[in-house]
C-alpha positions in Angstrom: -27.3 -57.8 -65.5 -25.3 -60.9 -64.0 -23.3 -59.5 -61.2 -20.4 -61.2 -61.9 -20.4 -61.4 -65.9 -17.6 -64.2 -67.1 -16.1 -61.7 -69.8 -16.6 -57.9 -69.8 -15.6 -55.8 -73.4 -15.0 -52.8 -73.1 -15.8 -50.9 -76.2 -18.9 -50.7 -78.5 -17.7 -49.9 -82.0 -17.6 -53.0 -84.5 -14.8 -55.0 -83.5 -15.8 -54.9 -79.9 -19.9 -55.7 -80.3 -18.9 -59.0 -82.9 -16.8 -59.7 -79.5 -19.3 -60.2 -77.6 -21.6 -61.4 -80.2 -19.4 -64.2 -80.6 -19.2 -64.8 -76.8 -22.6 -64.7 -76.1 -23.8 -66.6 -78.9 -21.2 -69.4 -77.4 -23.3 -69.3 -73.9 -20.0 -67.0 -72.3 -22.1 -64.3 -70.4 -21.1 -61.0 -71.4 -21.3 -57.6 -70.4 -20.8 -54.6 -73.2 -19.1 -51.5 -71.6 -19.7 -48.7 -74.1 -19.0 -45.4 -74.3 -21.9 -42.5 -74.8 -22.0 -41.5 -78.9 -18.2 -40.0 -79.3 -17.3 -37.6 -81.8 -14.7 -39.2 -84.1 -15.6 -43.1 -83.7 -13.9 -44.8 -86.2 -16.9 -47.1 -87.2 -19.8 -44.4 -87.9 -17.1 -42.4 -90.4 -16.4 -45.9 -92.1 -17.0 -46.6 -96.0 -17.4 -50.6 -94.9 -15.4 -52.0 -97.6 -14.4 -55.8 -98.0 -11.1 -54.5 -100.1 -9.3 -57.8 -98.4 -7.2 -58.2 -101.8 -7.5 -54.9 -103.6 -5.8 -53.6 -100.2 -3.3 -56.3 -100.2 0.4 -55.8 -101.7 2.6 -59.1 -102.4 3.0 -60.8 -99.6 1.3 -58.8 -97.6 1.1 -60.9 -94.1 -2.7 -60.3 -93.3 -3.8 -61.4 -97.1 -5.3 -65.0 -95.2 -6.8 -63.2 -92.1 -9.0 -60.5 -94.4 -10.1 -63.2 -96.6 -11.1 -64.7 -93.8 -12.5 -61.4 -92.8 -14.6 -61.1 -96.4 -15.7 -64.5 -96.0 -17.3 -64.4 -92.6 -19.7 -61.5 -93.6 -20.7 -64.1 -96.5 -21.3 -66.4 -94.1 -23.1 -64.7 -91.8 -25.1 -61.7 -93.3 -28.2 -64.2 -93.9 -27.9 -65.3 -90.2 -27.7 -61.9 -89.2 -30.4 -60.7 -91.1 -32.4 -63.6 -89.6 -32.0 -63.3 -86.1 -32.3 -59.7 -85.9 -34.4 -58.7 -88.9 -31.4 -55.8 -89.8 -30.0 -56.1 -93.7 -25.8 -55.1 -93.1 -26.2 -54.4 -96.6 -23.5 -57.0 -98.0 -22.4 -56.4 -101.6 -20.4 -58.3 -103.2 -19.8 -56.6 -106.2 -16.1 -56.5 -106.7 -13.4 -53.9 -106.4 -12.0 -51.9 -109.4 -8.0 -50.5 -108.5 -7.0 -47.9 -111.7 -3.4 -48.1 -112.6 -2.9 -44.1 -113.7 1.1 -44.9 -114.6 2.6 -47.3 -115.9 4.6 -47.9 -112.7 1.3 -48.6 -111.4 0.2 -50.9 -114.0 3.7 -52.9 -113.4 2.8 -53.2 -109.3 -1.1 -54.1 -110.5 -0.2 -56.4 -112.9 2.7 -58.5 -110.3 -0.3 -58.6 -107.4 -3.0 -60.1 -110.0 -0.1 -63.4 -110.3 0.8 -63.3 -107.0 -3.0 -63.5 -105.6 -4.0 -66.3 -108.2 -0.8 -67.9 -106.7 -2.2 -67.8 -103.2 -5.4 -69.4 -104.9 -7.6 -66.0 -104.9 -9.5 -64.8 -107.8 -7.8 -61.7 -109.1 -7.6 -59.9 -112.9 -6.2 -57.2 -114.6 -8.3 -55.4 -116.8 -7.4 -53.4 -119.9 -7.9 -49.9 -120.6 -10.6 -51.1 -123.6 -12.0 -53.4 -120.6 -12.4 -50.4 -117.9 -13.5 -48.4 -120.8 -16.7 -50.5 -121.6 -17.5 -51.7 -118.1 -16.8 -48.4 -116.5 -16.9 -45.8 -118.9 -17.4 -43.0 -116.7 -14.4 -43.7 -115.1 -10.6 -42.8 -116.6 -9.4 -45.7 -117.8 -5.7 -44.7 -117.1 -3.4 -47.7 -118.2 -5.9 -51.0 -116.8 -7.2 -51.8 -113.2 -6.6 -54.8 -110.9 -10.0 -56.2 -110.1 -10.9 -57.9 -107.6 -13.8 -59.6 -108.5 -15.0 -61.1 -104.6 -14.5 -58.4 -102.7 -17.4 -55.6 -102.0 -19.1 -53.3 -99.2 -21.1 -53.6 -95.9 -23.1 -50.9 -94.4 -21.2 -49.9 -91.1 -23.8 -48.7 -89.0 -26.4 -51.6 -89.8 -23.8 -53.9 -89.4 -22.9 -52.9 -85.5 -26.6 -52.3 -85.1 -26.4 -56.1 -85.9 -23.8 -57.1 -84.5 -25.3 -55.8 -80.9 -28.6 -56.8 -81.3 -27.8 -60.0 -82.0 -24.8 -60.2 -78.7 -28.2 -58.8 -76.6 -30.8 -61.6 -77.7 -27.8 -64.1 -77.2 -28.0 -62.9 -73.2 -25.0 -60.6 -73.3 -25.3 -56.9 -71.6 -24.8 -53.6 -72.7 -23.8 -50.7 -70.5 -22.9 -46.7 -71.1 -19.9 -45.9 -69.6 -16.2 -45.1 -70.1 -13.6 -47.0 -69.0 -10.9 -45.8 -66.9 -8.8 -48.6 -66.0 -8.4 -52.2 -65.5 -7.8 -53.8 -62.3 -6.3 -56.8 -61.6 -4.2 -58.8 -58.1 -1.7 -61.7 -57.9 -1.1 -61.4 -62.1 -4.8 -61.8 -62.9 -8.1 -59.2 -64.0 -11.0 -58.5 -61.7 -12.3 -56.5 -63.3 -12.8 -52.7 -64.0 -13.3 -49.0 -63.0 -15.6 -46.8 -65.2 -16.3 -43.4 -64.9 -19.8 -44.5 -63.0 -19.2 -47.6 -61.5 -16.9 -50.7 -61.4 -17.3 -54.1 -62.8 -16.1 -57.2 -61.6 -15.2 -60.1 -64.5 -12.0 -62.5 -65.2 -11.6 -61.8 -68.3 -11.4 -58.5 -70.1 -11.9 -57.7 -73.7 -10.1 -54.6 -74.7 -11.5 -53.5 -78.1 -12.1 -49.6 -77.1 -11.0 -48.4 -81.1 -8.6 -45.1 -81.1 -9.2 -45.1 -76.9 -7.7 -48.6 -76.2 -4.4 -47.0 -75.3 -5.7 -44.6 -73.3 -6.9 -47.0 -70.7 -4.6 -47.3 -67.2 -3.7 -50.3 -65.3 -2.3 -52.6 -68.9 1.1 -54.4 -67.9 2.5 -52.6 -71.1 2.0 -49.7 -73.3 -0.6 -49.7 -75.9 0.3 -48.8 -78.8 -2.6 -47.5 -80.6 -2.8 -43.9 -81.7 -5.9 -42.5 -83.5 -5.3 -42.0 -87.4 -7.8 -39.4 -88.7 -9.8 -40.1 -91.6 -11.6 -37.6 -93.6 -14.2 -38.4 -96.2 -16.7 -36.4 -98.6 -20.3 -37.3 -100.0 -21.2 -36.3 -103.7 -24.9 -36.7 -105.3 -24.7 -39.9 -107.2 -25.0 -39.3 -110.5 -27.9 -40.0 -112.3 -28.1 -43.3 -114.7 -24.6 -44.3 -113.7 -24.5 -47.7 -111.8 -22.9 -48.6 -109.0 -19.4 -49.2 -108.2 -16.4 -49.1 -106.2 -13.5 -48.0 -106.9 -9.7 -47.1 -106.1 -7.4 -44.5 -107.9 -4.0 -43.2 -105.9 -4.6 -42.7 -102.5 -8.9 -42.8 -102.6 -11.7 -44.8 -103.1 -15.1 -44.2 -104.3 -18.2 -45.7 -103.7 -22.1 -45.3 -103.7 -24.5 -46.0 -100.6 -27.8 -44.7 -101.1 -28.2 -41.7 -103.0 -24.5 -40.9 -102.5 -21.1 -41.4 -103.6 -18.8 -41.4 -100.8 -15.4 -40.6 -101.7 -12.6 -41.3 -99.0 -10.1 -41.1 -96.9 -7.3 -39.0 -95.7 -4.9 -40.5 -93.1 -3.7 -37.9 -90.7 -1.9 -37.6 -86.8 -4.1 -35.0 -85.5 -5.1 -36.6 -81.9 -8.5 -37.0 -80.9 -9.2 -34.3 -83.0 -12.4 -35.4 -85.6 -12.9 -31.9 -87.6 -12.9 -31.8 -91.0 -10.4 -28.7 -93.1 -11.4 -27.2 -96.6 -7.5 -28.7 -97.4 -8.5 -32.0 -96.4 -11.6 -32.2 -98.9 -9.7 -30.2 -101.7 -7.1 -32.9 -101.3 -9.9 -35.6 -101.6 -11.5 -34.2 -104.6 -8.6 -33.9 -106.7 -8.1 -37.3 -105.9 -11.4 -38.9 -106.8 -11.4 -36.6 -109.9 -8.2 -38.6 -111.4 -10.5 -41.7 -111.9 -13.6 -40.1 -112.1 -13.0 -37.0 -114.0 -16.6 -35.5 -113.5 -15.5 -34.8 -109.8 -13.2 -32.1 -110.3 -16.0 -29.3 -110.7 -18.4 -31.3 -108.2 -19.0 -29.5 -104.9 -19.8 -32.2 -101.9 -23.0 -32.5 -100.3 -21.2 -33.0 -97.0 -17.4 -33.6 -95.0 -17.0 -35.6 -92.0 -13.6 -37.7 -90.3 -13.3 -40.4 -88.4 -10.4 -41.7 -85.5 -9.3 -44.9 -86.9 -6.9 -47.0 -84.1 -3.8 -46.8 -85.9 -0.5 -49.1 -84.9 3.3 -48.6 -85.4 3.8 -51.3 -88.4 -0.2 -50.7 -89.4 -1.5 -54.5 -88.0 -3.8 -55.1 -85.6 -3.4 -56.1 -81.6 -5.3 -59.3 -81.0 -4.9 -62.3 -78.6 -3.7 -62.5 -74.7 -1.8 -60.9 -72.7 0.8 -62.9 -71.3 1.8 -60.5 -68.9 -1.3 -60.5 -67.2 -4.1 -63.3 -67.0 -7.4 -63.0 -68.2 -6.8 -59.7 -70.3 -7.3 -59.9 -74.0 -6.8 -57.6 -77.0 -8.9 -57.1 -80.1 -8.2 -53.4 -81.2 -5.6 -51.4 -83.7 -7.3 -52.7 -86.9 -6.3 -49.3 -89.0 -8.3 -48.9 -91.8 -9.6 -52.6 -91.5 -11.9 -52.2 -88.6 -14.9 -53.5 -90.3 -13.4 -55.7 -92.7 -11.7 -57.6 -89.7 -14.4 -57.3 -86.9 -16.1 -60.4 -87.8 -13.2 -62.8 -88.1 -11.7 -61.0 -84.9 -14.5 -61.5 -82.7 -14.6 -65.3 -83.7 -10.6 -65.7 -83.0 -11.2 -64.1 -79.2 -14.4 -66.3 -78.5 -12.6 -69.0 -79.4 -9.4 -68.8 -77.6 -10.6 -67.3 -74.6 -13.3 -70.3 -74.3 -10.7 -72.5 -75.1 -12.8 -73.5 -77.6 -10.5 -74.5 -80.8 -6.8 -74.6 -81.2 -5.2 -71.1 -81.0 -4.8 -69.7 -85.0 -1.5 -69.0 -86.0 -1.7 -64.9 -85.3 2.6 -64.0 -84.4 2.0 -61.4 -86.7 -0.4 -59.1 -84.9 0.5 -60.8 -81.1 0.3 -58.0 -78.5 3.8 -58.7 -77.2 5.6 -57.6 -80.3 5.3 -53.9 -79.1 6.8 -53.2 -75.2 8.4 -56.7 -74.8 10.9 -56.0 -72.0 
């Protein structure tokens, strides 16, 4: 390990390994502070959607950033697989949304012309249409389809992601950070539960933990969101798909269909609760009617880093030279972590002109 790494990221899930991924690979010598397997990291309970416009509601300010998001992994999946020999499982198979009202039909129908008037490719679908391409699932009133989104395999992909930061030169340590450290307005560096590190630039990117980390010049406000998801057998003869219905998505990986995700304020706290997966399948079983006397093969949650107005905290700290934010992606961790990595490489190297990010700028929370 270089004693005196130019950037240290502290955190290993996927936002902070395509951090320094995209450092390293950029000749910035890195060092990967990463905390022993937690219970509750947001990554490992992910489904690894690319929902970048199935997600997205009219004029929703993030629409060009998860595109962005979506597009990377297109980009980037061969390379990956390449370099490191590790498939992140990339399919882009498109994203079905049910409309089960006509309410919802109305909002469906109004983000299909206001995506094709940004330029994306977006449809709506009648109920004949679901019917014969999907006819397992309720048809309800039509979907929205999204035709370019799709999935990634979360844990290949941070596999990935840090295999390919390591052969690039950058370092990987267990530990957990405590706080940063800094004098005369600038980072040098900081203290972990078994040692300290010295750097001039620091990567925050800890997940749910960011804001739990002393020493920042200003509150940070990420909470963890729980998520909890369930695991059906996939049934035989049926292909795959993903889909949405109110509040819930369902997809396959594997031999499974993975049906997801509560959003709850419960702490650090990653159990799963018989209400939580009752709440789930009665859910999933409004699109996919077969459900509702399924019993799942397994339960688990996940800590997602959650924000006050639900956007991500990524760029500098102007409060305090050399620290940097890449954390608080919500339910987007995955989709983002790609894109995000390559806006903090580039900006901290000084590399290419700063993108136009206001909307997720760390100063918009705590600024006095």
């Amino acid at each position: 390990m270089s004693p005196h790494p130019d950037v240290i990221v502290i955190g290993g899930g996927a936002v902070g390994t395509a951090c320094a991924r995209a450092l390293s690979i950029r000749g910035t010598t890195v060092l990967l502070i990463d905390r022993e397997r937690t219970p509750g990291e947001g990554w490992r309970a992910s489904a690894g959607m690319l929902a970048a416009q199935v997600e997205a509601e009219p004029e929703d300010p993030l629409l060009g950033l998860t595109v962005a998001g979506r597009t990377f992994y297109r980009e980037n999946a061969g390379l990956l697989h390449e370099r490191t020999g590790i498939d992140i499982g990339l399919d882009e198979c498109g994203i079905l949304q049910v409309a089960l009202t006509e309410e919802a039909a109305v909002a469906a129908k109004a983000k299909v012309a206001w995506q094709r008037q940004q330029a994306h490719r977006a449809d709506w679908l009648s109920p004949q249409e679901v019917a014969e391409g999907w006819p397992w699932l309720a048809s309800g009133m039509g979907a929205f389809w999204a035709p370019e989104d799709g999935v990634v395999d979360p844990a290949n992909l941070v596999t990935a992601l840090r295999r390919d930061a390591q052969l690039a030169g950058a370092t990987i340590v267990q530990d957990v950070v405590g706080s940063i450290e800094s004098a005369k307005g600038r980072i040098t560096g900081v203290q972990g539960e078994r040692d300290r590190y010295d750097a001039p630039t620091v990567v925050v990117a800890a997940g749910a933990w960011s804001g739990r980390i002393a020493g920042l010049p200003r509150p940070l406000s990420v909470e963890p969101v729980r998520g909890q998801m369930i695991a059906f057998s996939w049934p035989a003869d049926t292909p795959a798909v993903v889909a949405y219905g109110p509040r819930c998505y369902l997809l396959r990986r594997g031999d499974e269909m993975l049906v997801g995700a509560t959003m709850e304020h419960a702490g650090f706290d990653p159990s799963v609760t018989p209400d939580a997966t009752a709440t789930l399948i009665r859910r999933a079983s409004a699109i996919h009617p077969a459900l509702r006397d399924a019993t799942p093969r397994r339960a688990w949650a996940g800590l997602r880093p959650g924000t006050p107005d639900g956007l991500p905290i990524i760029g500098a700290e102007p409060r305090l030279a050399g620290l940097w934010y890449a954390t608080g992606h919500g339910r987007n961790g995955i989709l983002l972590a790609g894109v995000t990595g390559e806006m903090i490489a580039q900006q901290v190297r000084g590399d290419a002109e700063a993108a136009d990010l206001r909307v997720v700028r760390p100063e918009r929370f705590w600024n006095w």
